[in-house]
Steps between C-alpha positions, in 0.01 A plus 500: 500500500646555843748786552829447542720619760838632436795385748829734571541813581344879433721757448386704754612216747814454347523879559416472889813217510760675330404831726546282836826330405654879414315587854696236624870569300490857604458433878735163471749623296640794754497227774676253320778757413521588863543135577803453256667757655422483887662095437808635299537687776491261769732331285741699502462547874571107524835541317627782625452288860689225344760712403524675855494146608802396301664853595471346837667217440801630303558704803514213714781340264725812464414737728379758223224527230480421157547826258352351155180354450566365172813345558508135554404375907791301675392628857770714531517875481689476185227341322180649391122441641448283147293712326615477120243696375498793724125435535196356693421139358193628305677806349322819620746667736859526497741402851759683623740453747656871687726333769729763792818426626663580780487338868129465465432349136134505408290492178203612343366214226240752264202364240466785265188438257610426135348757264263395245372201718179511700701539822584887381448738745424234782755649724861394598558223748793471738623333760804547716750286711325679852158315394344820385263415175284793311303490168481859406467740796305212671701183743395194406 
């Protein structure tokens, strides 16, 4: 009788596999998570341009800026920037609107991370009616 030979797998090479794919998770994992956040941020970065934007534009209509972001946008200053929710589209930071009167109105639209999401701790994100933009301590 011939011998026969067995197909699959040893355990010791089914070790070897499962101890490269944790390799791979535990360098992957820490990048991924820095992904998520790094394109939540830039998202947010987007809106609060399209909010700046719209700022913009309500000036041009009425000669002042918009005080609410959640109230309803008409495109006047006695509207809002449209913002019902009071946050970015995806959740993870929270906009507010801190507006100055006087002869020379400006504003200061603020992303402050949402606690409890991944976006904690990321850093606030402003930007301001002169153009000036910073994430943190840092101008973006």
């Amino acid at each position: 009788m011939a011998a026969k030979h067995e197909r699959g797998f040893t355990l010791i090479e089914a070790m070897i596999v499962v101890v490269v794919l944790g390799i791979l998770a535990v360098i992957a994992y820490p990048a991924y998570t820095n992904y998520i956040i790094r394109a939540s941020r830039e998202a947010a970065k987007g809106e609060l341009l399209e909010l700046a934007s719209l700022q913009e534009k309500i000036y041009l209509n009425s000669g002042s800026y918009a005080t609410s972001i959640t109230a309803a946008y008409n495109g006047r200053s006695d509207g809002g920037l449209g913002k019902t929710s009071g946050r970015t589209n995806d959740g993870k930071y929270t906009l507010t609107i801190t507006p100055t009167a006087g002869p020379t109105q400006t504003y200061t639209i603020t992303a402050t991370p949402v606690a409890g999401t991944s976006q904690a701790g990321d850093g606030v994100i402003t930007i301001s009616s002169d153009g000036s933009r910073t994430w943190g301590s840092t101008t973006w």
